[in-house]
N, C-alpha and C positions, 0 to 999 in steps of 0.2 A: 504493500500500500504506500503509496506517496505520498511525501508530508506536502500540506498545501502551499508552504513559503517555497519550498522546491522544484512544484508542480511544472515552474515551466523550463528548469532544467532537463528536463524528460527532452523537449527539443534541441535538436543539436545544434541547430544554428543558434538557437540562444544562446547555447551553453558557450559556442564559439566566439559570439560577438560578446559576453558577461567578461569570460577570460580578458578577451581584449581591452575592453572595459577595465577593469582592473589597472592591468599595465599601463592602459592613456593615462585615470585617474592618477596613479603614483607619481607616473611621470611629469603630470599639469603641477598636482602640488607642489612637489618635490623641487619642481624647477620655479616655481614664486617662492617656496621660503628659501629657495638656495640663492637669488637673484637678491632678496630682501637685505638676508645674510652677508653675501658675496660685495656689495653696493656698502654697506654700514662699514665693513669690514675695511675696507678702500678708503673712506670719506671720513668715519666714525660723524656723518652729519645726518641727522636726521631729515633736513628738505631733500636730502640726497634720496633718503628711502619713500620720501612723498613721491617725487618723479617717478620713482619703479611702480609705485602704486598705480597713480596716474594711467601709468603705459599697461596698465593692466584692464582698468576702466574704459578708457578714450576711444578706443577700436569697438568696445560692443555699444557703444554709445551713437559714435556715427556708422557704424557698420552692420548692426545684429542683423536691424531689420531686412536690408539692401540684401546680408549673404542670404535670407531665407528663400526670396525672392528667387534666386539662382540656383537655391540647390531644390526647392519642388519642381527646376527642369531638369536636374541630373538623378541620375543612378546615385542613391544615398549611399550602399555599399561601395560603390568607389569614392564616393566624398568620401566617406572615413578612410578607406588605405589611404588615397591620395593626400589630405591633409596630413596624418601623419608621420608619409615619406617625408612630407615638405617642413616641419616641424623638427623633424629630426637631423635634417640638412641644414635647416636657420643654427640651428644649436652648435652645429660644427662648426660656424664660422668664430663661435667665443672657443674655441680652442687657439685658434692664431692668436686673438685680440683680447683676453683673459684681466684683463688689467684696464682697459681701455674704458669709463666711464662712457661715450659716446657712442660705442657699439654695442654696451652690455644696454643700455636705453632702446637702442633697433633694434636690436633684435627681439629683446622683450617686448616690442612695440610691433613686429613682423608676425612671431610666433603667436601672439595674442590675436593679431589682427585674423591670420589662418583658423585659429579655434572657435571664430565665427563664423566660418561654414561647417567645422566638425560639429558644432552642437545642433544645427538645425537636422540634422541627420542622426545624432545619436539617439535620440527617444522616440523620434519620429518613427526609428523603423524597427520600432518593436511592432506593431500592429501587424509588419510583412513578414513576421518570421514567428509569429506564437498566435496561436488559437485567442480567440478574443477572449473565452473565460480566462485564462491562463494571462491575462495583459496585469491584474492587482500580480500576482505573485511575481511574475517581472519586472513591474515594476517597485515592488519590495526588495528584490534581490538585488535591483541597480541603484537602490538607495543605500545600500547595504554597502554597496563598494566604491560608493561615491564618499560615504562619510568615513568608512573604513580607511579607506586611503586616504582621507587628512587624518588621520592619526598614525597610520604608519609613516607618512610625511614628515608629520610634525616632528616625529621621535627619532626619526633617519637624518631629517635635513642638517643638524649640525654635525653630529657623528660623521656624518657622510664630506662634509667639508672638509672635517680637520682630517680626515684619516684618507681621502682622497686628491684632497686637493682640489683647485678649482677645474682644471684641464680631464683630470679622469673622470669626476662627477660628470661635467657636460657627456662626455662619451658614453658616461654608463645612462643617462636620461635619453639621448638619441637614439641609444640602444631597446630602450623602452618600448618609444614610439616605432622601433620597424618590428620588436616583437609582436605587438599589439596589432601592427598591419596581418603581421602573417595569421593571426588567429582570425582576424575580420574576414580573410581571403577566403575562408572555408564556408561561411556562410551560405545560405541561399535565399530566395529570397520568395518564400514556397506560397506566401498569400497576397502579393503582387498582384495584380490584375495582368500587368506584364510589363516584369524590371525591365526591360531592356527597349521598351516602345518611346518614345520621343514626346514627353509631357508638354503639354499646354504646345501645340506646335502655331499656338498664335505668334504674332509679333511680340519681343521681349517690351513691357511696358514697365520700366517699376514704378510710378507713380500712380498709376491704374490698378497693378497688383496691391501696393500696398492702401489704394481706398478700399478694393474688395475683400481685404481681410481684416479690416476698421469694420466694415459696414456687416463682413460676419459676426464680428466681437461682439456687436449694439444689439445683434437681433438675435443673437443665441445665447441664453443668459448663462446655461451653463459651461459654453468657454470663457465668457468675459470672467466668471467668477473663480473659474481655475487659474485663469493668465493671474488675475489678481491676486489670488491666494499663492501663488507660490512667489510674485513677486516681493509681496508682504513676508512670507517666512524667510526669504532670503536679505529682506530689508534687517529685519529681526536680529541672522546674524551679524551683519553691515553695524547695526547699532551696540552690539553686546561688544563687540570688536574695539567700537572707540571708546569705551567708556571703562573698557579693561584697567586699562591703567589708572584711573581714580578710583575704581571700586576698589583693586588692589590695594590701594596706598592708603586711603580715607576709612571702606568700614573693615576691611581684612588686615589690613595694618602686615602686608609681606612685599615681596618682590613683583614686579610685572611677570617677571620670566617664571617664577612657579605660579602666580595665577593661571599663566598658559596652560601649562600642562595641567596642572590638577581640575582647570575647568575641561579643555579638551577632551581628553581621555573619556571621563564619565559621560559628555555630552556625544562623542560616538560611538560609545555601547549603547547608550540610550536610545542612539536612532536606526541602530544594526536589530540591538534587543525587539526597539516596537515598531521593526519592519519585518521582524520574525512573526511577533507576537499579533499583527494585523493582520499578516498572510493565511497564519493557522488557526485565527478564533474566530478573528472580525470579518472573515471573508466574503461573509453570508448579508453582511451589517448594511444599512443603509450607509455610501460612501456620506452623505452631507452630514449625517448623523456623528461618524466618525471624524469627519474634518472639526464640526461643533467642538468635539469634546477635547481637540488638539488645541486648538483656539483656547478654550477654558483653563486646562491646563495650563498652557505657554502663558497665560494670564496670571496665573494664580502662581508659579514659581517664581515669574519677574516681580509680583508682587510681594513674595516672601524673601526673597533675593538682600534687601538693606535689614529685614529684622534677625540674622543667624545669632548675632550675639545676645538678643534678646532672649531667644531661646534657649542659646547651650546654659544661660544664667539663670534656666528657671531650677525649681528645687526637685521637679521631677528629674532632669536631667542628670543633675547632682547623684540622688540619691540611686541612680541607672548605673552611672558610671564607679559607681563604688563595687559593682558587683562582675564589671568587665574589666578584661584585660590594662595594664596602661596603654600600652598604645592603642585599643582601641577606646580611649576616654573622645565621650564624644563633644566635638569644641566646632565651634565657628565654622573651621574649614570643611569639615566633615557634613553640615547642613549646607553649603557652598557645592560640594560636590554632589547632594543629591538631589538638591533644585537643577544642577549640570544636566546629572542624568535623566531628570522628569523633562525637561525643557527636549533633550536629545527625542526623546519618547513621542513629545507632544508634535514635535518637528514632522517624524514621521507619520506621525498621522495624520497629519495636513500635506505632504508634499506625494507620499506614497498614492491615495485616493485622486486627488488632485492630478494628477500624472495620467493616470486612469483614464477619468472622464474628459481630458484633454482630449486624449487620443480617442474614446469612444466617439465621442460627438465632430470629431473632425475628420475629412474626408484624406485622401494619401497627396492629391494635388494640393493642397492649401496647410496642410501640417506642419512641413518645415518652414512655411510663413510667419504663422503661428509662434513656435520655438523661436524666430529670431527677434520677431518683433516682445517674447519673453526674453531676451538678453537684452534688447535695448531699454525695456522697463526698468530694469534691475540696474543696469549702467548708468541712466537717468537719476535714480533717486539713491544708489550708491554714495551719491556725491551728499546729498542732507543729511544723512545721520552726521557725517564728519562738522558741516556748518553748524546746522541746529541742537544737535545733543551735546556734542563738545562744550558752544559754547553756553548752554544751559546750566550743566554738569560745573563750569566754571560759576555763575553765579548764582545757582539759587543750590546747589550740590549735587554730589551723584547718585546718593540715596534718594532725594526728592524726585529727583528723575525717574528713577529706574522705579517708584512706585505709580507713575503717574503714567509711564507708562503700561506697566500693568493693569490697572485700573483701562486704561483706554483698548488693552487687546481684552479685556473680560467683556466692555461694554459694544466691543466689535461683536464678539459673541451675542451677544443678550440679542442686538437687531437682526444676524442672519436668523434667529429662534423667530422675534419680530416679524420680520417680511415673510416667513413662512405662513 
């Protein structure tokens, strides 16, 4: 009997494209925290590491939307190998120029620009190679090694610098992307109408293409509220990101660098865990149902998020830890970590479903529209958490923040309950 989070492993080309998946994901992270890294490392100036961000942004900002446009005319199984032959090629040019601020900027501004047409093709073409029941557990599995992989990232990318050096990392990343190709190559592409036919054989219009998948957004409620929803959960972590380091400093009173980690780690079991845990319970659930209750959740940790020391100081707490281990005395950091993990959890239950109904309600022609004009979202409002939360977090504090925003993702809940 097949577990249902696995179900659509049974397919081989999934299994082939998840693999490849995998290797791109490591490879993506790996190669923005080693550039963040690699830049800091060079400069020790932090506007130095604003620019690598930037060059991270600015490409799906002017470009998401344009590359989707292009690739619902191509074969998406060669958009994937192709981009990451091409990806893997930009990467070799920082092995000549390793040192070079103005090249490590291109290229990170090249390769970023090419992984906007790898994404309009990455989720899109789950619909062409798994049985439509089978698209929730596919899409759980690629949430699974989407977040997995910043945490194997996270944990790799400095190790990997000092023990590698900058010239061999590059090599071992490019190597990544042509493993990843060769898994993609196997593929097929078995619920195509027919991959290899010459989509939309009208005149290339993009300004045309992209009213006609505006004017599908407005009148199909259930894309517009996916596009939205995942562009919000990824706003979410955009915001959790800049505020790291004053929550750090202000109510956890540690380092930025172990906030990373001790947040990270819990926050991608969390979203590995409740992309497991959706796949083999919730499968059956109403998806808005379950998005609801990610939303609540994600609400309610950011809202518990500034009181941890309120709690670990109450007397039940106390008289808890008197009966466990020392190191497991439970303090501050330890409710820090599993608001991490609930948040991880909550994640996936709004991006897994979400992913879903994307693909359900969208046609194979207009899909990878879709996914790009969702990276231009996300590149768009990328940019506001840094303006607005920072400079909030500056004058009214980080705490007041991060409950206010909680409060506003619970009462985002209460209205989708609302409008129903």
């Amino acid at each position: 009997m097949t577990i249902p989070a696995l179900r659509a492993l049974s397919e081989r080309s999934f299994l082939y494209l998840w693999i490849g998946e995998i290797f791109t994901q490591i490879a993506v992270n790996l190669f923005n925290f080693f550039l963040i890294l690699l830049v800091f490392k060079e400069t020790q100036s932090n506007t130095a590491v604003s620019g690598i961000v930037l060059s991270f942004t600015v490409p799906a900002i002017l470009f998401g939307s344009i590359a989707g446009v292009f690739v619902d005319r191509w074969n998406k199984k060669k958009v994937l190998i192709v981009t990451n032959l091409l990806r893997a090629l930009a990467l070799l040019v920082l092995v000549f120029f390793p040192h070079n601020l103005f090249v490590i900027y291109t290229i990170s501004f090249i390769v970023t620009l090419i992984t906007q047409f790898f994404i309009p093709a990455e989720s899109p073409i789950l619909p062409l190679i798994v049985k439509r029941e089978n698209l929730l557990s596919a899409n759980a599995l690629f949430g699974m090694a989407i977040f997995g992989s910043i945490l194997v990232a996270y944990i790799l990318a400095g190790p990997l610098l000092s023990a590698l050096k900058p010239i061999n990392t590059v090599i071992l990343l490019a190597s990544l992307f042509v493993i990843s190709s060769m898994f993609i190559a196997f593929i097929k592409l078995t619920y195509a109408k027919d991959p290899d036919m010459k989509k939309n054989d009208g005149k290339l219009n993009i300004i045309s293409d992209l009213q006609a998948t505006i004017s599908l957004m407005l009148r199909t409620k259930e894309i517009f509220r996916s596009l939205i929803l995942l562009a919000l959960s990824q706003m979410l972590v955009l915001i959790i990101a800049t505020i790291a380091p004053g929550y750090a400093s202000e109510i956890l009173g540690i380092p930025v660098e172990e906030f990373s980690i001790l947040f990270i780690t819990p926050a991608a079991l969390g979203m590995v865990l409740g992309a497991i845990t959706l796949a083999n319970v919730f499968n059956r659930h109403s998806k808005d149902k379950i998005i609801t209750l990610g939303i609540f959740l994600s609400g309610l940790a950011m809202l518990l998020m500034p009181y941890g020391s309120k709690v670990s100081s109450r007397d039940f707490v106390h008289v808890l830890n008197t009966y466990l281990p020392h190191f497991l005395d439970i303090n501050i950091l330890h409710i820090m970590m599993v608001l991490a993990f609930i948040l991880g959890v909550s994640n996936a239950l709004v991006f897994v479903p979400a992913n879903t109904i994307l693909q359900e309600k969208s046609s194979e022609e207009i899909r990878g529209r879709l996914y790009g004009f969702l990276n231009t979202i996300v590149g768009v409002i990328s940019l506001l958490p840094v303006i607005i939360v920072g400079g909030l977090s500056d004058l009214i504090g980080v705490g007041t923040v991060i409950t206010w925003i909680g409060l506003i993702i619970i009462a985002f809940g209460v209205s989708r309950i609302s409008i129903k």
